[in-house]
N, CA and C of each residue as an Amber inpcrd file, in Angstrom:
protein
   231
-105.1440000  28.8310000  26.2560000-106.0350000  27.9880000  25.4940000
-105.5110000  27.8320000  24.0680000-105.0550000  28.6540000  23.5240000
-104.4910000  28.9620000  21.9260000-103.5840000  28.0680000  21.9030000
-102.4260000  27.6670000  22.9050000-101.7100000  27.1380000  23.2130000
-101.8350000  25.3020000  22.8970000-102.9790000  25.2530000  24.0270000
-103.2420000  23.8170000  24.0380000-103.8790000  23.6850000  22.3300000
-104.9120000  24.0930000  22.1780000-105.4940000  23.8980000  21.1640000
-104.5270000  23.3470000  19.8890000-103.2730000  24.8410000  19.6340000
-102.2490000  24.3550000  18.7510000-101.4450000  23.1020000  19.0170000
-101.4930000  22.7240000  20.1000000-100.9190000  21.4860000  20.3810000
-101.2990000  20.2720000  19.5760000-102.7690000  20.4280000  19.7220000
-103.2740000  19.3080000  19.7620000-103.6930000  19.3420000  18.1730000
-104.2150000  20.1450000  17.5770000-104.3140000  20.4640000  16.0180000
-103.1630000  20.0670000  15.2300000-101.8480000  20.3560000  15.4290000
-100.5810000  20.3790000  14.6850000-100.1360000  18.6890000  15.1580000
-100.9230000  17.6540000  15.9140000-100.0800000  16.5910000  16.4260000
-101.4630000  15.8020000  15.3410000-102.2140000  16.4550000  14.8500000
-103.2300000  15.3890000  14.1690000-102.7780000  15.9540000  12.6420000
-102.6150000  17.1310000  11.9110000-102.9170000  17.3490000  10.5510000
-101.3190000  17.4160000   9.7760000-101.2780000  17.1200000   8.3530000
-100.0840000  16.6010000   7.9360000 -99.2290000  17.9530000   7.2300000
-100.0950000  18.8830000   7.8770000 -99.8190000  20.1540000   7.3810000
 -99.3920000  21.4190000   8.2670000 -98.8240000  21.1620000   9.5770000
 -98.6960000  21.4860000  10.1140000 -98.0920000  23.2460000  10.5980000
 -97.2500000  23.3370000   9.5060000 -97.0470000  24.7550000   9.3010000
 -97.9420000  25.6190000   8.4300000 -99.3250000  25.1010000   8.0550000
-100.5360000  25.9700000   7.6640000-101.5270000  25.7440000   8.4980000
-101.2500000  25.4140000  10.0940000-102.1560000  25.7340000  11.1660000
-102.6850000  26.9320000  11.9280000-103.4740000  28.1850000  11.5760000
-103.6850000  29.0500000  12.2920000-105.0580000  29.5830000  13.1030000
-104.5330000  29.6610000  14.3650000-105.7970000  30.2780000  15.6070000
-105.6920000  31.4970000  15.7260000-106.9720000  32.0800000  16.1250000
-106.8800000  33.1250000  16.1760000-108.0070000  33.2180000  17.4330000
-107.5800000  34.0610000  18.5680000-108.5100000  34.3710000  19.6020000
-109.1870000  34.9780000  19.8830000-110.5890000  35.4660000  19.4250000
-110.6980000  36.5610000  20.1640000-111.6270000  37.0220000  21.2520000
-111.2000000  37.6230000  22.6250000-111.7480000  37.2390000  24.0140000
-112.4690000  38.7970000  24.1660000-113.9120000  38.9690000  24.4440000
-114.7390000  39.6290000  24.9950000-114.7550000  39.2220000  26.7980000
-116.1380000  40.1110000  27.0470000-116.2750000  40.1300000  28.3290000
-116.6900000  39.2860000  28.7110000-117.2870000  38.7300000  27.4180000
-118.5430000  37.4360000  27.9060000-118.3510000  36.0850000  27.1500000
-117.6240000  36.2750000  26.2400000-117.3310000  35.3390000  25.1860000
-115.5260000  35.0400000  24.5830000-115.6820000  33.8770000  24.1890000
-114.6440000  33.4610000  23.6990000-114.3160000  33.1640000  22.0840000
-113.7800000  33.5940000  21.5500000-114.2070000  32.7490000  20.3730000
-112.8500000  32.6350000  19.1840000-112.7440000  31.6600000  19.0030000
-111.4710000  30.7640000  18.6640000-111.8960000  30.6580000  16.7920000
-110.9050000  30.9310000  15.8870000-110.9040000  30.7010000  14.7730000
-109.6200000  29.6530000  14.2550000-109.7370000  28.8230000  13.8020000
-109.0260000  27.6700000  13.3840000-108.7190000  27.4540000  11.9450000
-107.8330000  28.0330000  11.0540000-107.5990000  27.8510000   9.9840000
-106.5380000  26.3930000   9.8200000-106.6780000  25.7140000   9.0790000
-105.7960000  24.6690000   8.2430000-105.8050000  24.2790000   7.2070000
-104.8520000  23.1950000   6.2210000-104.7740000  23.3360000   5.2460000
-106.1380000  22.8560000   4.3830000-106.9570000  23.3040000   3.4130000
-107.9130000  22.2460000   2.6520000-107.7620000  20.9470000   3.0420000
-106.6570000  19.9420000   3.2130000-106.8850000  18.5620000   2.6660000
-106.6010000  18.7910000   4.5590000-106.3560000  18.9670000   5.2460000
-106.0930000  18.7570000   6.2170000-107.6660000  18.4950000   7.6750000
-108.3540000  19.8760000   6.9260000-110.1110000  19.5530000   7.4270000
-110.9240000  18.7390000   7.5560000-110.4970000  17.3690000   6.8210000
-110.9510000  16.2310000   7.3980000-110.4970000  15.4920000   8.6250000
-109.5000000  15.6560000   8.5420000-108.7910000  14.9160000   9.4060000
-109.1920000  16.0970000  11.2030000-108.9110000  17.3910000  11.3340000
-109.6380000  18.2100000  12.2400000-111.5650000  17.8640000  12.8790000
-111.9660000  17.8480000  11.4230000-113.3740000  17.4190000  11.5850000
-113.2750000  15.6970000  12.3200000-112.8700000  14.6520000  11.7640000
-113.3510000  13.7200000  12.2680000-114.6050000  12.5360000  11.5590000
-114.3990000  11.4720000  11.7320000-115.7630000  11.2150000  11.2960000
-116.8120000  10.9140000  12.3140000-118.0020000  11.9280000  11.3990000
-119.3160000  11.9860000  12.0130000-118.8810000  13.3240000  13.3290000
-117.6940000  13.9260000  13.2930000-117.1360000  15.3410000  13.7770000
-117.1190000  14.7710000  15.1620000-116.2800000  13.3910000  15.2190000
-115.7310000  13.1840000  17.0220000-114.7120000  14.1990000  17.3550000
-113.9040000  14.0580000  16.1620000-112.8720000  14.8580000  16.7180000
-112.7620000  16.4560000  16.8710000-113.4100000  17.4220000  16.6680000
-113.6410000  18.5660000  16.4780000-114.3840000  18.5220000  17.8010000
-115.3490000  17.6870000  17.9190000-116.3890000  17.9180000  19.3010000
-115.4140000  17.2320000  20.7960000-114.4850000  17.0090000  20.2730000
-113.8280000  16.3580000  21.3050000-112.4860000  17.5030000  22.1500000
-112.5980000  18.3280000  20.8910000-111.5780000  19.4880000  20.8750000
-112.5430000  20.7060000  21.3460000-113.5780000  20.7580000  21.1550000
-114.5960000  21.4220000  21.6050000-114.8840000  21.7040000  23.3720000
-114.9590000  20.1140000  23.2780000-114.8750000  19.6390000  24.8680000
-113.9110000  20.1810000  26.0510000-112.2430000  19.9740000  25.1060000
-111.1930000  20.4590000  25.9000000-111.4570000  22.4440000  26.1020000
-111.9200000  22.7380000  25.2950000-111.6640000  23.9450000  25.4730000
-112.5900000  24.7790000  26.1330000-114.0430000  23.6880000  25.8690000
-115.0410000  24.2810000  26.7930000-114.4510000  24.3820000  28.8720000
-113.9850000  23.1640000  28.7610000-113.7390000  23.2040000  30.0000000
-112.5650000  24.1650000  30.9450000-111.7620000  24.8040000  29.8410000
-110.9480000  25.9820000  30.5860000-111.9960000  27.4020000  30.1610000
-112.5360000  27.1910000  29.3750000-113.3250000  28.8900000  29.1410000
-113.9890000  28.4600000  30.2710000-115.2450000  27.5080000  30.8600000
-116.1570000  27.7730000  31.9290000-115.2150000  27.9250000  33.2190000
-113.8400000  27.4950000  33.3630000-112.9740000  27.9640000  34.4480000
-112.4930000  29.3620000  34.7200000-112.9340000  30.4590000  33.3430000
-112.3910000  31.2290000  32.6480000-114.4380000  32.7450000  33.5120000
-115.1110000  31.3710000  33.3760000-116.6850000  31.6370000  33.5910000
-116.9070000  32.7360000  31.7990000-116.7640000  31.8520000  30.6600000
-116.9290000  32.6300000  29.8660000-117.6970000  31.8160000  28.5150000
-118.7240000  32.0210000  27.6370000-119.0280000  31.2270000  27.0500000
-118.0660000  30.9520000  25.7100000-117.9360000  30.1660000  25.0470000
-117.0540000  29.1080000  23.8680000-117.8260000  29.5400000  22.5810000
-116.9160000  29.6280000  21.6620000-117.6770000  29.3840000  20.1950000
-115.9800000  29.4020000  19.6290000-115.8900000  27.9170000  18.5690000
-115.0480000  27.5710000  17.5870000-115.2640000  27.3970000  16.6060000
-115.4290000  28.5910000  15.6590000-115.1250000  27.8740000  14.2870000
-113.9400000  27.4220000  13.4130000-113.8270000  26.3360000  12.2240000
-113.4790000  25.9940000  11.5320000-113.0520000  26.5420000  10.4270000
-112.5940000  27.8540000  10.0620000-112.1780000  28.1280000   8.8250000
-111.6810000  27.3960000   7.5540000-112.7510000  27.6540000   6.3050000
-112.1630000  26.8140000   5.4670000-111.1980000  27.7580000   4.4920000
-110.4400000  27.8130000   4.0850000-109.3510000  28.6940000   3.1220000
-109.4420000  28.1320000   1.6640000
């Protein structure tokens, strides 16, 4: 998942070598931390946050394959 995620983060923000995830997987939970650059968080967010909820989407759908619940936050630095 860390994988895809970085994929898809580093092909949208202009900052690409200050992209960092961080995973961390319980029994029951998932939960994904997303650091990037300041000026770069808009462009992650989205307007009106399509794109964040759209990234949301992708990842929900391998954690419930995973049978595990999702939580992503956004780190701001």
């Amino acid at each position: 998942m860390k994988k895809l995620l970085k994929y898809i983060i580093t092909a949208i923000v202009d900052h690409p070598e200050d992209v960092k995830i961080e995973e961390e997987e319980t029994e029951e939970q998932i939960l994904i931390k997303i650091s990037v650059h300041p000026e770069d968080a808009g462009k992650v967010i989205g307007k009106g946050g399509k794109i964040i909820k759209a990234i949301r989407r992708l990842a929900y759908i391998l954690a419930t394959k995973r049978k595990k619940r999702l939580n992503i936050e956004l780190v701001e630095t």
